[in-house]
DRENZASE-610654 format. One line per field, with one value per residue (C-alpha): x, y, z; residue in one letter. Coordinates in steps of 0.2 Angstrom, whole numbers, always signed. Example, Ala and Ser with C-alpha at 12.3 -4.5 7.8 and 13.67 -1.06 7.14 Angstrom:
% DRENZASE-610654
x: +62:+68;
y: -22:-5;
z: +39:+36;
resn: a:s;
END
This chain:
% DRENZASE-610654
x: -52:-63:-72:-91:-97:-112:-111:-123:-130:-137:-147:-147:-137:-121:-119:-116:-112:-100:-97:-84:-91:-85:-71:-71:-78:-67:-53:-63:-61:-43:-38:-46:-43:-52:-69:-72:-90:-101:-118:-128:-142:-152:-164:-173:-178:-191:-199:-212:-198:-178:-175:-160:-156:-152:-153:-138:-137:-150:-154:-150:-168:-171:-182:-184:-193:-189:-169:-161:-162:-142:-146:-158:-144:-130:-131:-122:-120:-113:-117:-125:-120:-133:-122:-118:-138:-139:-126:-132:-152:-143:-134:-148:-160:-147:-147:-166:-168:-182:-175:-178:-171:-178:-171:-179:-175:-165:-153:-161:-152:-146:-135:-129:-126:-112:-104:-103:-92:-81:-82:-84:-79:-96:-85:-88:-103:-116:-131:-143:-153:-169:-173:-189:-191:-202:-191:-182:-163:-161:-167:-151:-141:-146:-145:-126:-118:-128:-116:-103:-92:-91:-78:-68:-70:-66:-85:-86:-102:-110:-127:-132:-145:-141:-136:-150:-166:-178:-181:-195:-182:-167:-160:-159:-145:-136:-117:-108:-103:-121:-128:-142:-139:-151:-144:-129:-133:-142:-126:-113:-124:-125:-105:-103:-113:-104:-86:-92:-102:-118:-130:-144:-146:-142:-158:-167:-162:-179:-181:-164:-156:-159:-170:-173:-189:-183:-169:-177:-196:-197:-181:-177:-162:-153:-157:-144:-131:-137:-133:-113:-111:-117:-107:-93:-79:-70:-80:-72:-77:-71:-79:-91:-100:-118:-128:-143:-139:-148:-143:-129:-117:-104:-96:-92:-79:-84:-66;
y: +70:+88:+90:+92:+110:+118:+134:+148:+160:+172:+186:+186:+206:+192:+195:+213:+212:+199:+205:+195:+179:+183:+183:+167:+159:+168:+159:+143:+143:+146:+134:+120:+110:+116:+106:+97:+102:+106:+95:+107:+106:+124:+126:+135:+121:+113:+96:+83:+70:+70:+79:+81:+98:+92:+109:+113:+132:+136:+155:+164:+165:+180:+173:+185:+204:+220:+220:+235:+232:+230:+214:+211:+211:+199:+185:+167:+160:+146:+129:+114:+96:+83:+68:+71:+74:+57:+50:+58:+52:+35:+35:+40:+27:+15:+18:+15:+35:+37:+53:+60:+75:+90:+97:+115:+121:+139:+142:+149:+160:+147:+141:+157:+169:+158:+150:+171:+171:+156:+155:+170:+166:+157:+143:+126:+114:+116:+102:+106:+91:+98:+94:+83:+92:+83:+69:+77:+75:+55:+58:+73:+61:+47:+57:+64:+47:+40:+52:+54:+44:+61:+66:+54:+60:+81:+84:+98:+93:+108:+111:+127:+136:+142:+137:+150:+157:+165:+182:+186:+188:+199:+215:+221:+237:+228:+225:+210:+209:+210:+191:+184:+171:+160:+159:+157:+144:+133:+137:+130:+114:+111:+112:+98:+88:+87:+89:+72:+66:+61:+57:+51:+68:+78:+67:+72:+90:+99:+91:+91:+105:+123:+135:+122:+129:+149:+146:+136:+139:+128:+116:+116:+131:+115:+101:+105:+104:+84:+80:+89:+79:+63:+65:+68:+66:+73:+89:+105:+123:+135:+150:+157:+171:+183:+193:+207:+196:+182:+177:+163:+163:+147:+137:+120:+106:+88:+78;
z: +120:+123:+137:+141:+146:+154:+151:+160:+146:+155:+145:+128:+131:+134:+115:+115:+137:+138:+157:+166:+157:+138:+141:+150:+136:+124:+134:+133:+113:+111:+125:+119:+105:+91:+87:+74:+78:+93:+97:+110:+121:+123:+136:+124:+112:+126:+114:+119:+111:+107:+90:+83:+71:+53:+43:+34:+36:+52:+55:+69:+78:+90:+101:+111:+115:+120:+119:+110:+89:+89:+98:+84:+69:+79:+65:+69:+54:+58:+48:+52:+48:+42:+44:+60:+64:+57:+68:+84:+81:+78:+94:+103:+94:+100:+117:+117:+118:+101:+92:+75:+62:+63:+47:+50:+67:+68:+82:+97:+109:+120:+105:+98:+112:+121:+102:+97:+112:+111:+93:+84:+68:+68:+57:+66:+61:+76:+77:+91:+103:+109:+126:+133:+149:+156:+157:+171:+175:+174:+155:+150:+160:+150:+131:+139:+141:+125:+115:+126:+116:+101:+113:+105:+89:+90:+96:+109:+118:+129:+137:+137:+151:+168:+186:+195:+183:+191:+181:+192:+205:+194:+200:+185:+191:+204:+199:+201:+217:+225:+225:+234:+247:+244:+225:+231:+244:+229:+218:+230:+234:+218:+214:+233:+223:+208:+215:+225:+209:+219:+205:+216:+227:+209:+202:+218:+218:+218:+234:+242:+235:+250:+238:+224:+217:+221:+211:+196:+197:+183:+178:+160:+162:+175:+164:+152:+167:+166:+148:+152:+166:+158:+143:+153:+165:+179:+187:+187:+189:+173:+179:+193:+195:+196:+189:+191:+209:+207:+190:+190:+177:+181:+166:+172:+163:+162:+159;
resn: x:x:x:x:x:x:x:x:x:x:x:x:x:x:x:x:x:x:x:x:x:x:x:x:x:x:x:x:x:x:x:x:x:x:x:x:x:x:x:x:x:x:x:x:x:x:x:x:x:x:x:x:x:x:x:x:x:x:x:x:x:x:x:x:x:x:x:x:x:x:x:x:x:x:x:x:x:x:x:x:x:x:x:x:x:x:x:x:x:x:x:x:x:x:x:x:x:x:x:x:x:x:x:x:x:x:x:x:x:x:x:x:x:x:x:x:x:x:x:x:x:x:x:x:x:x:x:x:x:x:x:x:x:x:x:x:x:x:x:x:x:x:x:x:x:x:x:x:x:x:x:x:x:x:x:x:x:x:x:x:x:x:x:x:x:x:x:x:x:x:x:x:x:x:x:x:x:x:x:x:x:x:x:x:x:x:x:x:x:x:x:x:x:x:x:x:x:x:x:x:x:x:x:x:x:x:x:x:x:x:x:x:x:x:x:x:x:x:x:x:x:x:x:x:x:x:x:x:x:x:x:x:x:x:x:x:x:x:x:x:x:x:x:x:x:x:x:x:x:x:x:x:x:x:x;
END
């Protein structure tokens, strides 16, 4: 059975920076079974309700401003799969979570920056589950354990955002040994909490978690870390790590 993943994307630049954590995720890919495909949740694909990616051959979407141009041509052309679309929105429906195709959504950064990594051959089917933010943690912990069972079946499941995000607060020239405390501190609460799988204080984090709202101003760069551990098993750390000093880039591993 594959694992769950939350992987940290950190800047879209990972594509062309990979830094200490391309090639963890390089790693990642060649260790694991291959997948027969990836479902993934982006905290870049914010919705009002669950929507489920159903276009057979979705663009790469750069969506995002003032990056170098290079950035610009990185293509992932990766396909999609429109039965399993069909199969996830069906899973979801079951599991009294109303979801429904969206066959024209292209892949936002948060897909293709991490799978460009891991999997650069851009050759394994990819369908996308937007992200209703507003229904906070319980909700992406809900939509992980409503699919959870796709392990089962070769389906790598991963949600992709990040463990600290505030850019306000970036040093965009210090190195990767310079981390700020207080992201720090927020980081290693966070991995207690999973290691001892403490669902109420992770639900309840923006409250109990030291330097909640410093490290995630708004939440929908952790809410991906919710669906991963709901769709998954045993906690484990893959990969930690900083950068610009405040940015976290950890990779965890659910089962």
């Amino acid at each position: 059975m594959l694992p769950s993943l939350f992987i940290s994307h950190g800047s879209p630049m990972l594509a062309l920076e990979p830094g200490a954590s391309g090639p963890a995720l390089a790693r990642m890919g060649a260790e694991l079974p291959r997948p027969k495909a990836i479902v993934i949740v982006s905290a870049h694909w914010e919705s009002q309700e669950l929507l489920v990616s159903s276009h057979p051959h979705p663009e790469t979407w750069h969506d995002f401003g003032g990056f170098p141009r290079a950035l610009f041509e990185v293509q992932y052309p990766a396909p999609g799969n429109q039965q399993l679309a069909a199969e996830v929105a069906e899973l979801l429906n079951a599991n009294d979570l109303p979801a429904r195709l969206d066959p024209q959504r292209p892949f936002d950064h948060g897909v293709w920056v991490p799978l460009s990594l891991m999997y650069p051959q851009a050759d394994i089917p990819v369908v996308q589950v937007s992200l209703p933010s507003r229904g906070g943690p319980a909700l992406q912990t809900r939509v992980g354990r409503a699919l959870a069972s796709l392990r089962e079946h070769g389906i790598l499941l991963i949600g992709s955002g990040s463990i600290t995000h505030n850019l306000r607060e970036l040093d965009w020239h210090a190195g990767p040994e310079s981390i700020e405390p207080w992201a720090r501190d927020f980081r290693d609460w966070m991995i207690d909490k999973l290691a001892a799988n403490d669902e109420t204080a992770l639900h309840d984090y923006r409250q109990q978690a030291p330097n909640a709202v410093r490290s995630h101003p708004s939440d929908e760069h952790l809410l991906p870390l919710y669906f991963a551990r709901g769709a998954g098993g045993v906690f484990s750390v893959a990969h930690q790590g900083f950068t610009m000093g405040a940015l976290g880039m950890d990779i965890y591993r659910f089962g």
